[in-house]
C-alpha positions in Angstrom: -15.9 -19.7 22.5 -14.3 -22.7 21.0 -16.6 -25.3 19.3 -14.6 -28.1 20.7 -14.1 -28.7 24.3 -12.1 -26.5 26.3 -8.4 -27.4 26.7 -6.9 -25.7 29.7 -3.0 -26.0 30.6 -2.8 -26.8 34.3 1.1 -25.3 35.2 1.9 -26.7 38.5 4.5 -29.6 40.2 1.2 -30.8 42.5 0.5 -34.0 40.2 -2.7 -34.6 42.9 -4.0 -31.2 42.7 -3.8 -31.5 38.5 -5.7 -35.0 38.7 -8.5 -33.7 41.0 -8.7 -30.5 39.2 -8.8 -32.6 35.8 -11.8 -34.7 37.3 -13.7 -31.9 38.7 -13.7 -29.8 35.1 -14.3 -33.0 33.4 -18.0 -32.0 34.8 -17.7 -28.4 32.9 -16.5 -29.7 29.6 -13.1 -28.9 30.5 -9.7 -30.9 29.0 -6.7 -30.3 31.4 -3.4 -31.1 30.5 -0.3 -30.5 32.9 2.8 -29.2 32.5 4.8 -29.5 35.6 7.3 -26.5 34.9 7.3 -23.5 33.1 10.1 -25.1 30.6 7.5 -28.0 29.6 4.4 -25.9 29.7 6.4 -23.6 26.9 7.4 -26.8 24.7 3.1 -27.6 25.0 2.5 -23.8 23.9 4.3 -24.6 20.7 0.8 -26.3 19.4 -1.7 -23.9 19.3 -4.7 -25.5 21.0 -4.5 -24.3 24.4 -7.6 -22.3 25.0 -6.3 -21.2 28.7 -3.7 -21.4 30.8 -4.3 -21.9 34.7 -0.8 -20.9 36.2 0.2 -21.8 39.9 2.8 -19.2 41.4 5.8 -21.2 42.7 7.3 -23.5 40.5 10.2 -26.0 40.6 12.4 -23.2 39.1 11.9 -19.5 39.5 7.7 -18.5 39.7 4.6 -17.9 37.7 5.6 -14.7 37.4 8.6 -15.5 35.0 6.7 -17.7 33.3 3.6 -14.4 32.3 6.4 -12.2 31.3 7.8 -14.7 28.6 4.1 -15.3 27.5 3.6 -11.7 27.0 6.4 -11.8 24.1 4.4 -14.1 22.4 1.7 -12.7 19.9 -1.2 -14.9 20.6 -0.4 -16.7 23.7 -3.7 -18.0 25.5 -6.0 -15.9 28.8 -4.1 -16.9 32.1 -5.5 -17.5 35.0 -3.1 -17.0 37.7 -3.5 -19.4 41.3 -2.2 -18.1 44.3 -2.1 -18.7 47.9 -4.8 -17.3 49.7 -2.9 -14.7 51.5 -0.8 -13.5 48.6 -3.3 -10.4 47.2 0.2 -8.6 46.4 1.1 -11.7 43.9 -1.7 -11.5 42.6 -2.0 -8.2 41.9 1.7 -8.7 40.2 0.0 -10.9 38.1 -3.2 -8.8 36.8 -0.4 -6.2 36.2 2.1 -9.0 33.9 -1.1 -10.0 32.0 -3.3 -11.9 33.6 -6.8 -12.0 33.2 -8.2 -13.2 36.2 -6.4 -15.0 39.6 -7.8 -17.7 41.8 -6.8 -18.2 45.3 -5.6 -21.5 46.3 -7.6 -23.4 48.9 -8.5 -27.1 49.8 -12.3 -26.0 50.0 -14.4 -26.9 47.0 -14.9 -23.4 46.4 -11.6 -23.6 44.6 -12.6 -25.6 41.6 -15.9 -23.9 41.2 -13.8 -20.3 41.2 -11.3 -21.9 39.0 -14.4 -22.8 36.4 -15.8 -19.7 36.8 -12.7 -17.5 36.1 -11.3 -19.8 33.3 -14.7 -19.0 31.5 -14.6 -15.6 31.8 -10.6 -15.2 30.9 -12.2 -16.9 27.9 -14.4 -14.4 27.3 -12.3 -11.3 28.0 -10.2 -12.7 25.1 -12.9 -13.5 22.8 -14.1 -9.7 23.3 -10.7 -8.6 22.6 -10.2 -10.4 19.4 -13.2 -9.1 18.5 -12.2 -5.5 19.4 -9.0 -6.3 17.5 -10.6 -7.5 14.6 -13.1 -4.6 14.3 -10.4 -1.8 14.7 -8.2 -4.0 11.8 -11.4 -4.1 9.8 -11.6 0.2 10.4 -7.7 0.7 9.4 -8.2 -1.3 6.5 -10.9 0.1 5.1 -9.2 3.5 6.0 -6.4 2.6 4.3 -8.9 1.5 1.2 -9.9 4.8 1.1 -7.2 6.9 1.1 -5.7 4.8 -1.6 -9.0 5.5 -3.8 -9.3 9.0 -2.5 -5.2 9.5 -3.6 -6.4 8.4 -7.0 -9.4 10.5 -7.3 -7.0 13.6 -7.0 -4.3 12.2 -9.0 -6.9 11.8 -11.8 -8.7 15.4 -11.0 -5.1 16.7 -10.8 -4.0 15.2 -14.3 -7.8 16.3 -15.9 -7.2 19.7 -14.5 -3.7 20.3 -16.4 -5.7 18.6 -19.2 -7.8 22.0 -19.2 -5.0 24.4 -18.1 -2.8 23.2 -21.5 -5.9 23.3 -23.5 -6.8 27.0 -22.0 -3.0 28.0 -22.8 -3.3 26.3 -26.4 -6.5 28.8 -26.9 -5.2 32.2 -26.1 -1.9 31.6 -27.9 -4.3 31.6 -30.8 -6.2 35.0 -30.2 -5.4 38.4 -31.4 -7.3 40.3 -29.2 -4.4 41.0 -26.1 -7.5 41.3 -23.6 -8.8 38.1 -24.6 -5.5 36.3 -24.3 -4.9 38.3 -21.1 -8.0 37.0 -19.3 -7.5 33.4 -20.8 -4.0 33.5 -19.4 -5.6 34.4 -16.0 -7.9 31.7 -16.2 -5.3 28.9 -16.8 -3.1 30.3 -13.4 -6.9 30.3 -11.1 -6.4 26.7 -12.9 -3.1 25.5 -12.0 -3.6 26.6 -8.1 -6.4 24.4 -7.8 -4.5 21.9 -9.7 -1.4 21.9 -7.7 -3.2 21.2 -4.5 -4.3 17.8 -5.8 -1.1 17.0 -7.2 0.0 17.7 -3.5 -2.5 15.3 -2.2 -2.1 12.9 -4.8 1.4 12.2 -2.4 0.4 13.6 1.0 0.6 11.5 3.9 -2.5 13.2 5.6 -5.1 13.5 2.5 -6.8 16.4 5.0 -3.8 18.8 5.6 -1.6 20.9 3.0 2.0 21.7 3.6 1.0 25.5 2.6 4.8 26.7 2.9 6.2 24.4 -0.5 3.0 24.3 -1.8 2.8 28.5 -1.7 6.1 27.8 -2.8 5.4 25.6 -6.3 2.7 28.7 -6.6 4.4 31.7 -6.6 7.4 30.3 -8.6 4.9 29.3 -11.3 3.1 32.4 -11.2 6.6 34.6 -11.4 7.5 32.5 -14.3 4.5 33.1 -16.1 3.8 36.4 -15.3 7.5 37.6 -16.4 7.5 35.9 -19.5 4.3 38.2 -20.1 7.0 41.3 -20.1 6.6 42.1 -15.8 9.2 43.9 -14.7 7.9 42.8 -11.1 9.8 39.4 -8.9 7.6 37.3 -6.5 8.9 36.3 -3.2 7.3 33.5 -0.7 7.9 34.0 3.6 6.0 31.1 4.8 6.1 29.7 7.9 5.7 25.5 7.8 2.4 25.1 8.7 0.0 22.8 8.2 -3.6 24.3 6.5 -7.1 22.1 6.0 -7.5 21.1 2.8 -10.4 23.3 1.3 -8.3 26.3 2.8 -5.7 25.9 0.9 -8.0 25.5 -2.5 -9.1 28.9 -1.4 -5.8 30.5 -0.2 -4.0 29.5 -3.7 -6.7 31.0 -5.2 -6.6 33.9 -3.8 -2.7 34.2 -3.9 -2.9 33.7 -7.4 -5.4 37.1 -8.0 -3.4 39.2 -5.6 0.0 38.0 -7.0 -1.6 38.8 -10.6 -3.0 42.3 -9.6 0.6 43.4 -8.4 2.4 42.1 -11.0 -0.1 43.8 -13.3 -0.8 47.5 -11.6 1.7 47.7 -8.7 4.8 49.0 -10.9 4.2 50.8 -14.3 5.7 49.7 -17.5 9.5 50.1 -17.6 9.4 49.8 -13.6 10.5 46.6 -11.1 9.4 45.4 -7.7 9.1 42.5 -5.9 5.9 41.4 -4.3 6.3 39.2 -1.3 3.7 36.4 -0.2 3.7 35.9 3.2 2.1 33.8 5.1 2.5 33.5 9.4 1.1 32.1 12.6 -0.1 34.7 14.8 -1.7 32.3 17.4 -2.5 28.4 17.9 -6.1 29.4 16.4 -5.1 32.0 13.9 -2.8 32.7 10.9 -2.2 35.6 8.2 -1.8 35.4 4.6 -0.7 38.9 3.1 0.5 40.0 -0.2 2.6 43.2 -0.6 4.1 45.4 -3.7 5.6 48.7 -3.0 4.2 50.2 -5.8 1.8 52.5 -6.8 -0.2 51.7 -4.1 -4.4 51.1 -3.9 -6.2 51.0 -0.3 -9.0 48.6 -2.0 -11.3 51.8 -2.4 -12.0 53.7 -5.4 -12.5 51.8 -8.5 -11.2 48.7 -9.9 -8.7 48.5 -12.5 -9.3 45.8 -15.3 -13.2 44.0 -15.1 -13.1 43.7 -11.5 -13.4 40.0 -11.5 -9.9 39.6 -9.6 -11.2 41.8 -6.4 -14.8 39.4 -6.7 -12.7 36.5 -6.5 -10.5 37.7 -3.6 -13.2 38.3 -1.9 -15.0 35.2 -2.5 -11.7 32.9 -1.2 -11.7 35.3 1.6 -15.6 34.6 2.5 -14.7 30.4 2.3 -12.0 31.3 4.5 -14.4 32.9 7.2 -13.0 36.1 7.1 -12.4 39.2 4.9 -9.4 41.3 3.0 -8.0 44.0 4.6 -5.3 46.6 3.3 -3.4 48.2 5.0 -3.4 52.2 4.9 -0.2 52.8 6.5 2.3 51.8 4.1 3.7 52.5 0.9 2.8 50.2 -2.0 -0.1 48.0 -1.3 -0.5 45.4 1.3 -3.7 43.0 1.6 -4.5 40.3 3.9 -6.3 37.9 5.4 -6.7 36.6 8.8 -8.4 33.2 9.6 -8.4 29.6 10.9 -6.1 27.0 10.0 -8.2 24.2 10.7 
Protein backbone atom coordinates (compact mmCIF):
# COMPACT_ATOMS: atom_id res chain seq x y z
CA UNK A 1 0.00 0.00 0.00
CA UNK A 2 0.83 3.48 -0.87
CA UNK A 3 2.13 5.83 1.88
CA UNK A 4 0.24 8.66 0.52
CA UNK A 5 -3.43 8.70 0.13
CA UNK A 6 -5.13 6.64 -2.28
CA UNK A 7 -5.83 8.21 -5.70
CA UNK A 8 -8.53 6.26 -7.50
CA UNK A 9 -9.60 7.25 -11.21
CA UNK A 10 -13.46 7.41 -11.31
CA UNK A 11 -14.23 6.57 -15.42
CA UNK A 12 -17.73 7.41 -15.87
CA UNK A 13 -20.00 10.42 -17.83
CA UNK A 14 -22.30 10.54 -14.37
CA UNK A 15 -20.66 13.82 -12.99
CA UNK A 16 -23.23 13.32 -9.73
CA UNK A 17 -22.40 9.82 -9.13
CA UNK A 18 -18.33 10.90 -9.27
CA UNK A 19 -19.06 13.85 -6.77
CA UNK A 20 -21.01 11.57 -4.30
CA UNK A 21 -18.65 8.82 -4.69
CA UNK A 22 -15.66 11.43 -4.19
CA UNK A 23 -17.41 12.58 -0.85
CA UNK A 24 -18.20 9.27 0.46
CA UNK A 25 -14.35 7.91 0.05
CA UNK A 26 -13.15 11.11 1.23
CA UNK A 27 -14.21 9.21 4.70
CA UNK A 28 -11.74 6.10 3.68
CA UNK A 29 -8.74 8.23 2.77
CA UNK A 30 -9.64 8.01 -0.71
CA UNK A 31 -8.69 10.91 -3.71
CA UNK A 32 -10.99 10.51 -6.70
CA UNK A 33 -10.37 12.08 -9.81
CA UNK A 34 -12.77 11.69 -12.97
CA UNK A 35 -12.26 11.19 -16.28
CA UNK A 36 -15.44 11.27 -18.13
CA UNK A 37 -14.33 9.03 -21.20
CA UNK A 38 -12.02 6.53 -21.81
CA UNK A 39 -10.02 9.04 -24.25
CA UNK A 40 -9.42 11.49 -21.06
CA UNK A 41 -9.04 8.79 -18.54
CA UNK A 42 -5.97 7.56 -20.98
CA UNK A 43 -4.40 11.16 -21.24
CA UNK A 44 -4.61 11.09 -16.90
CA UNK A 45 -2.87 7.51 -17.09
CA UNK A 46 0.12 9.22 -18.67
CA UNK A 47 1.22 10.39 -14.87
CA UNK A 48 1.80 7.58 -12.95
CA UNK A 49 0.02 8.19 -9.68
CA UNK A 50 -3.13 6.45 -10.15
CA UNK A 51 -3.23 3.80 -7.49
CA UNK A 52 -6.72 2.27 -9.07
CA UNK A 53 -8.96 2.59 -11.49
CA UNK A 54 -12.86 2.26 -10.86
CA UNK A 55 -14.30 1.80 -14.47
CA UNK A 56 -18.15 2.17 -15.24
CA UNK A 57 -19.26 -0.06 -18.29
CA UNK A 58 -21.02 2.22 -20.79
CA UNK A 59 -19.30 5.11 -21.88
CA UNK A 60 -19.95 8.06 -24.12
CA UNK A 61 -18.12 6.13 -26.93
CA UNK A 62 -17.75 2.39 -27.14
CA UNK A 63 -17.61 0.51 -23.31
CA UNK A 64 -15.45 -0.26 -20.34
CA UNK A 65 -14.61 -3.15 -21.96
CA UNK A 66 -12.48 -1.26 -24.72
CA UNK A 67 -11.20 0.74 -22.45
CA UNK A 68 -9.42 -2.90 -20.10
CA UNK A 69 -8.24 -4.29 -23.29
CA UNK A 70 -6.09 -1.05 -24.18
CA UNK A 71 -4.94 -1.01 -20.47
CA UNK A 72 -3.81 -4.48 -20.73
CA UNK A 73 -1.10 -3.32 -23.43
CA UNK A 74 0.28 -1.20 -20.99
CA UNK A 75 3.07 -2.68 -18.63
CA UNK A 76 2.17 -1.25 -15.35
CA UNK A 77 -1.27 0.05 -15.79
CA UNK A 78 -3.15 0.38 -12.28
CA UNK A 79 -5.88 -2.75 -10.44
CA UNK A 80 -9.41 -2.01 -12.10
CA UNK A 81 -12.33 -2.29 -10.53
CA UNK A 82 -14.95 -2.71 -12.98
CA UNK A 83 -18.96 -1.18 -12.17
CA UNK A 84 -21.75 -2.70 -13.68
CA UNK A 85 -25.31 -2.82 -13.61
CA UNK A 86 -26.77 -5.01 -11.29
CA UNK A 87 -28.17 -7.41 -13.66
CA UNK A 88 -25.15 -7.61 -15.95
CA UNK A 89 -23.12 -10.84 -14.16
CA UNK A 90 -22.11 -11.75 -17.96
CA UNK A 91 -20.31 -8.12 -18.24
CA UNK A 92 -18.88 -8.65 -15.49
CA UNK A 93 -17.54 -11.78 -15.96
CA UNK A 94 -16.17 -10.19 -19.44
CA UNK A 95 -14.41 -8.02 -17.33
CA UNK A 96 -12.66 -10.44 -14.61
CA UNK A 97 -11.70 -12.25 -17.93
CA UNK A 98 -9.99 -8.66 -19.75
CA UNK A 99 -8.25 -8.00 -16.43
CA UNK A 100 -10.02 -6.89 -13.90
CA UNK A 101 -9.47 -7.44 -10.45
CA UNK A 102 -12.66 -7.19 -8.86
CA UNK A 103 -16.36 -5.68 -10.18
CA UNK A 104 -18.90 -3.78 -8.23
CA UNK A 105 -22.50 -3.78 -9.15
CA UNK A 106 -24.18 -0.47 -9.60
CA UNK A 107 -26.92 0.40 -7.27
CA UNK A 108 -28.43 3.64 -5.59
CA UNK A 109 -28.31 1.83 -2.14
CA UNK A 110 -25.43 2.75 0.15
CA UNK A 111 -24.19 -0.64 -0.10
CA UNK A 112 -22.64 0.56 -3.33
CA UNK A 113 -19.98 2.85 -1.93
CA UNK A 114 -19.18 0.58 0.93
CA UNK A 115 -18.59 -2.38 -1.85
CA UNK A 116 -16.80 0.04 -3.98
CA UNK A 117 -14.26 0.79 -0.79
CA UNK A 118 -14.06 -2.54 -0.02
CA UNK A 119 -13.16 -3.95 -3.55
CA UNK A 120 -10.84 -0.92 -4.40
CA UNK A 121 -8.82 -2.07 -1.22
CA UNK A 122 -8.50 -5.38 -2.10
CA UNK A 123 -7.68 -4.79 -6.07
CA UNK A 124 -4.93 -2.91 -4.16
CA UNK A 125 -3.85 -5.65 -2.54
CA UNK A 126 -4.02 -8.30 -5.17
CA UNK A 127 -1.53 -6.00 -7.02
CA UNK A 128 0.66 -5.43 -4.17
CA UNK A 129 0.89 -9.41 -3.77
CA UNK A 130 1.62 -9.58 -7.38
CA UNK A 131 4.49 -7.17 -7.49
CA UNK A 132 5.75 -8.86 -4.81
CA UNK A 133 5.45 -12.31 -6.49
CA UNK A 134 7.07 -10.53 -9.50
CA UNK A 135 9.68 -9.18 -7.67
CA UNK A 136 10.66 -12.37 -5.80
CA UNK A 137 10.67 -14.66 -9.06
CA UNK A 138 13.03 -11.50 -10.75
CA UNK A 139 15.12 -11.72 -7.63
CA UNK A 140 15.27 -16.00 -8.32
CA UNK A 141 16.16 -15.51 -12.25
CA UNK A 142 18.72 -13.12 -11.31
CA UNK A 143 20.47 -14.81 -9.00
CA UNK A 144 20.08 -17.89 -11.39
CA UNK A 145 21.53 -16.11 -13.87
CA UNK A 146 24.47 -14.97 -11.27
CA UNK A 147 25.16 -18.39 -10.97
CA UNK A 148 25.40 -19.88 -14.04
CA UNK A 149 27.72 -17.06 -15.06
CA UNK A 150 30.03 -17.95 -11.94
CA UNK A 151 29.47 -21.64 -12.47
CA UNK A 152 30.47 -21.06 -16.54
CA UNK A 153 33.59 -19.62 -15.19
CA UNK A 154 34.42 -22.21 -12.70
CA UNK A 155 34.61 -24.71 -15.67
CA UNK A 156 36.18 -22.45 -18.03
CA UNK A 157 38.97 -22.09 -15.36
CA UNK A 158 38.90 -26.14 -14.37
CA UNK A 159 38.85 -26.68 -18.17
CA UNK A 160 41.97 -24.33 -18.90
CA UNK A 161 43.83 -25.94 -15.44
CA UNK A 162 43.10 -29.26 -16.73
CA UNK A 163 44.92 -28.76 -20.27
CA UNK A 164 47.41 -27.10 -18.02
CA UNK A 165 48.13 -30.75 -16.67
CA UNK A 166 47.37 -32.64 -19.89
CA UNK A 167 50.37 -30.44 -21.82
CA UNK A 168 52.52 -30.87 -18.78
CA UNK A 169 51.72 -34.85 -18.66
CA UNK A 170 52.59 -34.92 -22.59
CA UNK A 171 55.82 -32.70 -21.92
CA UNK A 172 56.85 -35.63 -19.29
CA UNK A 173 56.66 -38.80 -21.34
CA UNK A 174 58.21 -37.20 -24.39
CA UNK A 175 61.10 -37.13 -22.11
CA UNK A 176 61.20 -40.88 -20.89
CA UNK A 177 62.97 -43.80 -22.44
CA UNK A 178 61.17 -46.41 -20.94
CA UNK A 179 58.17 -47.11 -23.93
CA UNK A 180 55.91 -48.50 -20.93
CA UNK A 181 56.35 -45.49 -19.00
CA UNK A 182 55.62 -43.07 -21.90
CA UNK A 183 52.82 -45.51 -22.88
CA UNK A 184 50.95 -45.23 -19.54
CA UNK A 185 51.72 -41.33 -19.34
CA UNK A 186 50.26 -40.94 -22.76
CA UNK A 187 47.07 -42.83 -21.38
CA UNK A 188 46.95 -40.67 -18.55
CA UNK A 189 46.95 -37.36 -20.47
CA UNK A 190 43.69 -38.89 -22.95
CA UNK A 191 41.65 -40.05 -19.21
CA UNK A 192 42.72 -36.11 -18.96
CA UNK A 193 41.50 -34.53 -21.96
CA UNK A 194 37.88 -36.36 -21.64
CA UNK A 195 37.28 -34.88 -18.51
CA UNK A 196 38.68 -31.75 -19.84
CA UNK A 197 36.54 -31.45 -22.82
CA UNK A 198 33.37 -31.70 -20.90
CA UNK A 199 34.06 -28.51 -19.12
CA UNK A 200 35.21 -26.80 -22.13
CA UNK A 201 31.58 -27.89 -23.31
CA UNK A 202 29.97 -26.33 -20.38
CA UNK A 203 32.10 -23.51 -20.34
CA UNK A 204 29.48 -22.54 -23.51
CA UNK A 205 26.48 -24.71 -22.85
CA UNK A 206 23.23 -23.22 -22.63
CA UNK A 207 21.96 -25.75 -19.94
CA UNK A 208 25.18 -26.05 -17.52
CA UNK A 209 23.32 -29.57 -16.37
CA UNK A 210 23.02 -31.41 -19.87
CA UNK A 211 25.84 -32.49 -22.43
CA UNK A 212 25.28 -32.60 -26.13
CA UNK A 213 26.97 -36.32 -25.92
CA UNK A 214 26.75 -36.76 -29.86
CA UNK A 215 29.59 -33.60 -30.75
CA UNK A 216 30.99 -33.92 -27.61
CA UNK A 217 31.63 -38.02 -28.36
CA UNK A 218 32.48 -36.47 -31.38
CA UNK A 219 35.55 -33.90 -30.31
CA UNK A 220 36.57 -37.35 -28.26
CA UNK A 221 36.97 -39.93 -30.52
CA UNK A 222 38.55 -37.57 -33.23
CA UNK A 223 41.16 -36.60 -30.53
CA UNK A 224 41.73 -40.00 -29.45
CA UNK A 225 42.13 -41.35 -33.35
CA UNK A 226 44.56 -38.60 -33.73
CA UNK A 227 46.56 -39.51 -31.00
CA UNK A 228 46.46 -42.95 -31.00
CA UNK A 229 47.59 -43.15 -34.86
CA UNK A 230 50.30 -40.92 -34.52
CA UNK A 231 51.45 -43.65 -31.78
CA UNK A 232 51.87 -46.15 -35.09
CA UNK A 233 47.85 -47.75 -34.89
CA UNK A 234 46.90 -49.17 -37.83
CA UNK A 235 43.25 -49.01 -36.28
CA UNK A 236 40.41 -45.77 -37.41
CA UNK A 237 37.82 -44.64 -34.81
CA UNK A 238 34.27 -44.05 -35.95
CA UNK A 239 31.43 -42.09 -33.76
CA UNK A 240 27.21 -43.29 -34.46
CA UNK A 241 25.59 -41.09 -32.01
CA UNK A 242 22.28 -40.31 -31.81
CA UNK A 243 21.71 -36.32 -30.51
CA UNK A 244 20.85 -36.76 -27.25
CA UNK A 245 21.04 -34.96 -24.36
CA UNK A 246 23.10 -36.83 -21.14
CA UNK A 247 23.36 -35.29 -17.32
CA UNK A 248 26.31 -33.83 -16.73
CA UNK A 249 28.37 -36.32 -14.30
CA UNK A 250 27.29 -39.04 -17.03
CA UNK A 251 28.96 -37.80 -19.43
CA UNK A 252 32.40 -37.26 -17.17
CA UNK A 253 31.90 -40.93 -16.74
CA UNK A 254 30.89 -41.96 -20.33
CA UNK A 255 34.11 -40.06 -21.84
CA UNK A 256 35.91 -41.76 -19.59
CA UNK A 257 35.04 -44.80 -20.29
CA UNK A 258 35.02 -44.23 -24.14
CA UNK A 259 38.45 -43.17 -23.85
CA UNK A 260 39.75 -46.84 -22.14
CA UNK A 261 37.63 -48.95 -24.46
CA UNK A 262 38.66 -46.80 -27.55
CA UNK A 263 42.41 -47.22 -26.13
CA UNK A 264 42.18 -51.05 -25.50
CA UNK A 265 40.98 -51.63 -29.26
CA UNK A 266 43.30 -49.48 -30.79
CA UNK A 267 45.90 -51.28 -28.69
CA UNK A 268 44.92 -55.27 -28.74
CA UNK A 269 42.07 -55.46 -31.23
CA UNK A 270 44.33 -55.68 -34.54
CA UNK A 271 47.97 -56.87 -34.32
CA UNK A 272 50.92 -54.95 -35.62
CA UNK A 273 50.93 -54.49 -39.39
CA UNK A 274 46.90 -55.00 -39.27
CA UNK A 275 43.81 -52.19 -39.68
CA UNK A 276 40.35 -51.86 -38.35
CA UNK A 277 38.01 -49.50 -37.45
CA UNK A 278 36.42 -49.35 -34.09
CA UNK A 279 33.07 -47.70 -33.98
CA UNK A 280 31.60 -45.77 -30.85
CA UNK A 281 28.11 -45.86 -30.76
CA UNK A 282 26.00 -44.50 -28.75
CA UNK A 283 21.61 -44.96 -29.03
CA UNK A 284 18.38 -44.52 -27.42
CA UNK A 285 16.67 -47.65 -26.77
CA UNK A 286 13.72 -46.14 -24.63
CA UNK A 287 12.58 -42.62 -23.08
CA UNK A 288 14.43 -44.00 -19.80
CA UNK A 289 17.32 -45.92 -21.26
CA UNK A 290 20.22 -45.57 -23.73
CA UNK A 291 23.43 -47.71 -24.87
CA UNK A 292 26.86 -46.83 -25.25
CA UNK A 293 28.93 -49.60 -27.07
CA UNK A 294 32.37 -49.81 -28.48
CA UNK A 295 33.26 -52.39 -31.14
CA UNK A 296 36.61 -53.70 -33.09
CA UNK A 297 36.44 -56.63 -35.23
CA UNK A 298 39.57 -57.86 -34.26
CA UNK A 299 40.99 -60.36 -32.38
CA UNK A 300 38.35 -60.52 -30.21
CA UNK A 301 38.14 -60.90 -26.03
CA UNK A 302 34.69 -61.81 -24.16
CA UNK A 303 36.08 -59.76 -20.98
CA UNK A 304 37.04 -63.18 -19.40
CA UNK A 305 40.40 -64.60 -19.12
CA UNK A 306 43.16 -62.36 -18.25
CA UNK A 307 43.89 -58.84 -18.89
CA UNK A 308 46.37 -57.64 -21.27
CA UNK A 309 48.59 -54.65 -20.11
CA UNK A 310 48.27 -53.77 -15.89
CA UNK A 311 44.66 -54.15 -16.01
CA UNK A 312 43.98 -50.59 -14.93
CA UNK A 313 41.91 -49.85 -18.23
CA UNK A 314 39.19 -52.82 -17.44
CA UNK A 315 39.23 -51.25 -13.42
CA UNK A 316 38.40 -48.03 -14.83
CA UNK A 317 35.74 -49.27 -17.27
CA UNK A 318 34.24 -50.71 -14.72
CA UNK A 319 34.39 -47.99 -12.27
CA UNK A 320 32.55 -45.32 -15.06
CA UNK A 321 30.26 -48.15 -15.53
CA UNK A 322 29.37 -48.48 -11.58
CA UNK A 323 28.81 -44.17 -11.61
CA UNK A 324 26.66 -44.96 -14.38
CA UNK A 325 24.37 -47.40 -12.37
CA UNK A 326 24.98 -50.19 -14.46
CA UNK A 327 27.69 -52.69 -15.70
CA UNK A 328 29.80 -53.71 -19.06
CA UNK A 329 28.70 -56.29 -20.95
CA UNK A 330 30.35 -58.08 -24.13
CA UNK A 331 28.86 -59.46 -26.35
CA UNK A 332 29.63 -63.36 -27.22
CA UNK A 333 28.06 -63.55 -30.39
CA UNK A 334 30.17 -61.59 -32.64
CA UNK A 335 33.34 -61.42 -34.16
CA UNK A 336 35.86 -58.90 -32.86
CA UNK A 337 34.90 -57.42 -29.57
CA UNK A 338 31.85 -55.55 -28.62
CA UNK A 339 31.31 -53.96 -24.95
CA UNK A 340 28.54 -51.94 -23.68
CA UNK A 341 26.75 -50.20 -21.40
CA UNK A 342 23.16 -49.68 -20.69
CA UNK A 343 21.81 -46.94 -18.32
CA UNK A 344 19.94 -43.67 -17.53
CA UNK A 345 20.29 -40.54 -19.31
CA UNK A 346 19.18 -38.46 -16.62
Amino acid sequence: MPNRPITVLYVDDDPALVRLVQRALARHGHTIEHAPDAEAALKRLQVPDIDVIALDHYLPTGTGLDLLAKLAEQPAAPAVVYVTGSAETAIAVAALKAGAADYVAKTVSDDFIELLASAIDQALEKQRLREAKEAAERDVREARDRAEVLLREVNHRVANSLSLVSSMVNLQANTLDDAAAREALMETQARIYAIAAIHKRLYSADDVRFVEIDEYLSGLVEQLDASLTAQGSGAHAVVMSEKLRIATDKAVSIGVAVTELVTNAFKYAYPKGTSGDVLVSLRKLTDSEVVLSVRDHGIGWTGEGEVKGTGLGSRIIRAMATSLGTEVRYNRDISGTEASLTFSPE
